[in-house]
VOPAGU-2260 file (C-alpha; in pm, 1 decimal, decimal comma):
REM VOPAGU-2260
SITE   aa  ch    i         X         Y         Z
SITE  UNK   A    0   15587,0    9122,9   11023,2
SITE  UNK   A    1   15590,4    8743,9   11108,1
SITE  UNK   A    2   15971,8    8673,0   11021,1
SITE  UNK   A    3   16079,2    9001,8   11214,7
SITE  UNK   A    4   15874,7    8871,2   11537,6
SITE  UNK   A    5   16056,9    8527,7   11483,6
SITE  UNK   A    6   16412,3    8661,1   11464,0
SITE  UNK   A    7   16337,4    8849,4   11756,3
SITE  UNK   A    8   16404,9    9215,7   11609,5
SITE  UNK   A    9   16040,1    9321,6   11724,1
SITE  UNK   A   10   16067,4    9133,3   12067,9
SITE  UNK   A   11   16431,8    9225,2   12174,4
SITE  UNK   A   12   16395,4    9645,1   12149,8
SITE  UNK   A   13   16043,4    9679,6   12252,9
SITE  UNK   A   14   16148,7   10020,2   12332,4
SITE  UNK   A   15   16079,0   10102,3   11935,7
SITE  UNK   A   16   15732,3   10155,2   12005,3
SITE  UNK   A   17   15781,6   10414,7   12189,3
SITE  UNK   A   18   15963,8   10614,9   11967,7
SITE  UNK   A   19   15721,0   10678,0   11777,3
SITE  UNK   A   20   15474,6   10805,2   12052,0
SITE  UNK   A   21   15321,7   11128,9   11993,4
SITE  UNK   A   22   15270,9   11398,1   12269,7
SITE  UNK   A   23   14897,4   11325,2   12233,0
SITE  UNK   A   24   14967,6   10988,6   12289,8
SITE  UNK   A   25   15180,9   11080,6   12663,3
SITE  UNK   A   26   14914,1   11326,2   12739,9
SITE  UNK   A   27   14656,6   11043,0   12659,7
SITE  UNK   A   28   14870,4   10747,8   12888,2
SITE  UNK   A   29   14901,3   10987,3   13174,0
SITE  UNK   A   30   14562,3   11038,9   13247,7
SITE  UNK   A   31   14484,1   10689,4   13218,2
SITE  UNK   A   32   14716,3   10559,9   13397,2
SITE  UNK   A   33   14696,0   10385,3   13685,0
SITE  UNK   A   34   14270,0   10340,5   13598,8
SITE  UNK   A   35   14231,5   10178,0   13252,8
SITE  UNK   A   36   14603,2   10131,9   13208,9
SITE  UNK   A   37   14691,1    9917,0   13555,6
SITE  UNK   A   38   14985,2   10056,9   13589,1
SITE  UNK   A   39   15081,2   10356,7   13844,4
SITE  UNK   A   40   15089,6   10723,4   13736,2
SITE  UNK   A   41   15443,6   10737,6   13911,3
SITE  UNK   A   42   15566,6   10448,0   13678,5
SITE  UNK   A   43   15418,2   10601,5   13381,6
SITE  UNK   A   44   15644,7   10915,5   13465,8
SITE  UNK   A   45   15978,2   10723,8   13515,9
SITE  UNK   A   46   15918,1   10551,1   13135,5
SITE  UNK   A   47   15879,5   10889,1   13020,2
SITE  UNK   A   48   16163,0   11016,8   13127,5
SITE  UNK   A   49   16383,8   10687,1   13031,9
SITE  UNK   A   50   16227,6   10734,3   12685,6
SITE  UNK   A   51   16311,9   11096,4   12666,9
SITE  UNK   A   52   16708,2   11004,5   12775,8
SITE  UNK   A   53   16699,6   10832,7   12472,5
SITE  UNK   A   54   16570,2   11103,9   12247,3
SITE  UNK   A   55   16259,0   10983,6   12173,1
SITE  UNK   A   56   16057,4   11282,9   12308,6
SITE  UNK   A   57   16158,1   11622,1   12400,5
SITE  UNK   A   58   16266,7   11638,5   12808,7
SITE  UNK   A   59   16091,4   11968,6   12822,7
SITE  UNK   A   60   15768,0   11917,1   12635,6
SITE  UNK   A   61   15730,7   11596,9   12778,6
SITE  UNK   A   62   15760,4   11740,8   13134,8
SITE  UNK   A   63   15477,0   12013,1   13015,3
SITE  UNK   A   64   15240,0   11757,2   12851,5
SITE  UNK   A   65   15296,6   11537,8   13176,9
SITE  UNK   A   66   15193,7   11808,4   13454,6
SITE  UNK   A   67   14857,2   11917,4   13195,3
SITE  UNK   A   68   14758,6   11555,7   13131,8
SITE  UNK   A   69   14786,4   11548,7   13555,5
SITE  UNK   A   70   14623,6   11873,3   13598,7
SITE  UNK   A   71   14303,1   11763,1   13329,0
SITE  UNK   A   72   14273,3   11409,6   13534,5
SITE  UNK   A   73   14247,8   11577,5   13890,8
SITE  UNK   A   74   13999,3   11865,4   13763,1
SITE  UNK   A   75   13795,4   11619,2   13565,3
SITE  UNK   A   76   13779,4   11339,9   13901,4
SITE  UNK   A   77   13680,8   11703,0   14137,5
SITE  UNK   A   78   13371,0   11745,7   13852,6
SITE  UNK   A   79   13255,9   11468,1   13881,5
SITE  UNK   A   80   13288,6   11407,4   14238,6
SITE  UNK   A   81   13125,9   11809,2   14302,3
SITE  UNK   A   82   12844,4   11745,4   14069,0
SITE  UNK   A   83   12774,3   11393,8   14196,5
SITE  UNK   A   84   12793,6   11205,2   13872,3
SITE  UNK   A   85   12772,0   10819,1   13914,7
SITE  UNK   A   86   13122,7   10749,6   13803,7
SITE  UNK   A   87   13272,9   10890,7   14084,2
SITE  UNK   A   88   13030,9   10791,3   14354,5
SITE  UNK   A   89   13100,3   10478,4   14247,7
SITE  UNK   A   90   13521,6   10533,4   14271,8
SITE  UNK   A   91   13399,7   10680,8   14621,3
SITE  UNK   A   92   13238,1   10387,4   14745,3
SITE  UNK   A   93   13538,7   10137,4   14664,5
SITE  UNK   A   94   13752,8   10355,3   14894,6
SITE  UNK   A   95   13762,2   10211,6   15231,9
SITE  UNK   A   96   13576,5   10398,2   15486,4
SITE  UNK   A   97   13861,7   10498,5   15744,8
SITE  UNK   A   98   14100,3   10622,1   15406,9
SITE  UNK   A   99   13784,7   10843,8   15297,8
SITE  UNK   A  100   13723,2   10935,3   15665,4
SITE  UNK   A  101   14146,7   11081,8   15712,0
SITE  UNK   A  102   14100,3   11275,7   15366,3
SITE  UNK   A  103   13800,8   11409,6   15479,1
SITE  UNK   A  104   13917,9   11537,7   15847,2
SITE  UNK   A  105   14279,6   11663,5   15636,2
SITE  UNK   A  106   14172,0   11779,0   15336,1
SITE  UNK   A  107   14023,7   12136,5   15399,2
SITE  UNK   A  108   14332,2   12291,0   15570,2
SITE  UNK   A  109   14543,5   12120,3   15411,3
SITE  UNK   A  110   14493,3   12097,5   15088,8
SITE  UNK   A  111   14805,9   12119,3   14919,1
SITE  UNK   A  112   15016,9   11886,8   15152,6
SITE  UNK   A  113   14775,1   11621,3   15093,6
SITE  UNK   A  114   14725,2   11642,3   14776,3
SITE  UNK   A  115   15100,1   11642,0   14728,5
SITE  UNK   A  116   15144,7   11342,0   14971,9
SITE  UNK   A  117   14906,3   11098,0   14763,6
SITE  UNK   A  118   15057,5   11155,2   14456,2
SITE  UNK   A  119   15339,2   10949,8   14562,5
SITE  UNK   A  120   15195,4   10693,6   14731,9
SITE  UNK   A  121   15050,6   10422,4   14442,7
SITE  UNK   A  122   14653,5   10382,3   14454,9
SITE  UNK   A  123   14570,7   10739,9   14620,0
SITE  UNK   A  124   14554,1   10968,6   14323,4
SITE  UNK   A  125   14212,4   10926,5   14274,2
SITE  UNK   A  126   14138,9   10970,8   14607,9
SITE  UNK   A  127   14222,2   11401,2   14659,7
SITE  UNK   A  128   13995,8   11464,0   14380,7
SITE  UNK   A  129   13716,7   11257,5   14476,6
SITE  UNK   A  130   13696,1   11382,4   14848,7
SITE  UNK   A  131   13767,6   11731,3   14721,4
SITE  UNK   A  132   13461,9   11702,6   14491,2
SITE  UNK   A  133   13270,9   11529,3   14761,3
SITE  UNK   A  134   13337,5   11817,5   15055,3
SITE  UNK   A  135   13302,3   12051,9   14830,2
SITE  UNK   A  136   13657,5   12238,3   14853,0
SITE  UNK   A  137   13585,2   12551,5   14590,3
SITE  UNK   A  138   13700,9   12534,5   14274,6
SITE  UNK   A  139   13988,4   12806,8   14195,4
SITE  UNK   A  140   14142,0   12638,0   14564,0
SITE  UNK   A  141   14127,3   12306,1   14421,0
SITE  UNK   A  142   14310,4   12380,7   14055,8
SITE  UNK   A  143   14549,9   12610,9   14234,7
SITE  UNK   A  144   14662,9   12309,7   14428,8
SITE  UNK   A  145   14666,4   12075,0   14163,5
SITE  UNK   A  146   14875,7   12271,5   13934,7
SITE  UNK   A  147   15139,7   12350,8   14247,2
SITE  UNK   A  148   15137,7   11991,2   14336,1
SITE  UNK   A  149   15205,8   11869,1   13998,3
SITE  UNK   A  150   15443,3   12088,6   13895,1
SITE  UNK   A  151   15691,1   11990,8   14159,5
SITE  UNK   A  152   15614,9   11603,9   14129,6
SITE  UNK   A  153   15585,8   11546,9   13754,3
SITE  UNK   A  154   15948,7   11700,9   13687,8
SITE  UNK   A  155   16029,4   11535,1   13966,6
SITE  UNK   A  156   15947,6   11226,5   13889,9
SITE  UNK   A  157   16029,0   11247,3   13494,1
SITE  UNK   A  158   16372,6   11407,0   13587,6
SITE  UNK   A  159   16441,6   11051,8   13839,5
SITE  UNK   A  160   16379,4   10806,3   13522,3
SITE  UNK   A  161   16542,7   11075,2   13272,5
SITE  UNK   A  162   16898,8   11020,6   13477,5
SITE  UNK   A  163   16808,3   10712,0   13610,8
SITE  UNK   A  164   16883,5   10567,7   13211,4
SITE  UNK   A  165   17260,9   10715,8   13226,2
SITE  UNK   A  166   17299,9   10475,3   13552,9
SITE  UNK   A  167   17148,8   10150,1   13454,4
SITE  UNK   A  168   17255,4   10151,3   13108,6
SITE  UNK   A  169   17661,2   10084,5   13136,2
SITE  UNK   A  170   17522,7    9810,9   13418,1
SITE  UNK   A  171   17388,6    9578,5   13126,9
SITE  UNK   A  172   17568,1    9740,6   12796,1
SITE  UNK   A  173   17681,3    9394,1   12794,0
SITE  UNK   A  174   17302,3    9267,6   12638,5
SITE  UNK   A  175   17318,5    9615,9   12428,4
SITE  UNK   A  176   17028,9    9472,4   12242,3
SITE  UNK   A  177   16762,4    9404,1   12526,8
SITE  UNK   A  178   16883,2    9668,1   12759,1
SITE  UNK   A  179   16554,2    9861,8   12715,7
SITE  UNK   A  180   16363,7    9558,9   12737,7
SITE  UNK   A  181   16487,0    9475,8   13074,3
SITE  UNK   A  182   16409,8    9835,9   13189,4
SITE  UNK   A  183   16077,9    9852,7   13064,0
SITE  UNK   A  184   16009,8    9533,8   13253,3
SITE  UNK   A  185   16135,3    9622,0   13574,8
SITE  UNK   A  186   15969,4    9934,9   13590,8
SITE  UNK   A  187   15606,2    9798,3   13471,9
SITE  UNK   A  188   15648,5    9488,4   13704,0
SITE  UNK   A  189   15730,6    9668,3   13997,2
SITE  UNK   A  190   15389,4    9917,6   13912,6
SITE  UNK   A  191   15200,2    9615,4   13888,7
SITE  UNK   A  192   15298,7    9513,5   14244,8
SITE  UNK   A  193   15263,7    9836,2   14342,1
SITE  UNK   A  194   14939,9    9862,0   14212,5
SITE  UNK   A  195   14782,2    9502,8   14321,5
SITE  UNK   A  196   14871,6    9621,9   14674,2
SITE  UNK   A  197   14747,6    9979,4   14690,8
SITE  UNK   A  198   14436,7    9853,9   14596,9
SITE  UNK   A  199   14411,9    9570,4   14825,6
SITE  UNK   A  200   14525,3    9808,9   15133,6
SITE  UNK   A  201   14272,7   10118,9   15010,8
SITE  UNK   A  202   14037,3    9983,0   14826,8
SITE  UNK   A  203   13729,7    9763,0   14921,3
């Protein structure tokens, strides 16, 4: 292990690691994302579908495993949030007052369109959930608009890193061997940003 990390085999294809990921393991990275893993959901779903371009998972399953793994992480945030568990009044209170406040005027007639909205914009997942929970929008609504709102954004977004690979690629075939390095860094850099600034703008 030593002499391969030294000659750089390990270091230059980092992208090895993720062949071997399992669909548990996807499932597993989506839901965590952008909480223990401090890195965007949207990110998360570009990698996926760079690593699927490549072969290493199945475009299709991946897509499936995606939208479920969204799906489980919005239902189990609303359960929390409905039942008043500590963990989310405790999410709740780090949201800023006037972002809580425009969920909470939007959220009951329109539930979808909101819900759809903050998916895209880094740091607000959390939020539709937790104010859904909190106002107490009914169940079957809620998980009805979850599954429509992730179904469009999750292919969406898996499809956009997917053929994003077949454009980027021929632009630096000429360092063939770090070409997934320098993807993988781009992408997780620019969710870190992303991420260090959602919070600071919604979050106390």
């Amino acid at each position: 292990m030593t002499s391969l990390i030294a000659d750089g085999t390990l270091l230059a294809d980092p992208i090895q690691y993720f062949e071997g990921i399992s669909y548990l393991g996807i499932f597993l990275v989506v839901i965590l994302s952008g909480y223990i893993i401090p890195v965007p959901e949207d990110i998360i779903m570009l990698i996926i579908g760079y690593i699927a371009a490549i072969h290493a998972v199945n475009l299709s399953i991946a897509i499936v495993v995606s939208v479920l793994a969204i799906i489980f992480a919005d239902f189990a945030l609303y359960y929390l949030s409905f039942h008043g568990f500590k963990l989310a009044v405790s999410f709740e209170k780090r949201i800023k007052a006037n972002i809580v406040n425009w969920y909470i005027g939007h959220m009951k007639e329109r539930t979808f369109l909101v819900m759809f909205v903050s998916r895209f914009i880094p740091g607000l997942r959390v939020v539709s959930p937790l104010v859904a929970g909190m106002i107490k929008i009914s169940q079957p609504r809620f998980i009805f608009n979850s599954i429509c709102s992730a179904c469009i954004y999750v292919p969406l977004m898996i499809l956009i890193g997917f053929f994003f690979h077949s454009k980027i690629t021929p632009l630096i075939s000429a360092v063939e061997s770090t070409k997934h390095a320098l993807f993988i860094i781009l992408v997780v850099g620019i969710g870190l940003l992303t991420a260090v600034f959602a919070r600071k703008k919604f979050f106390t």
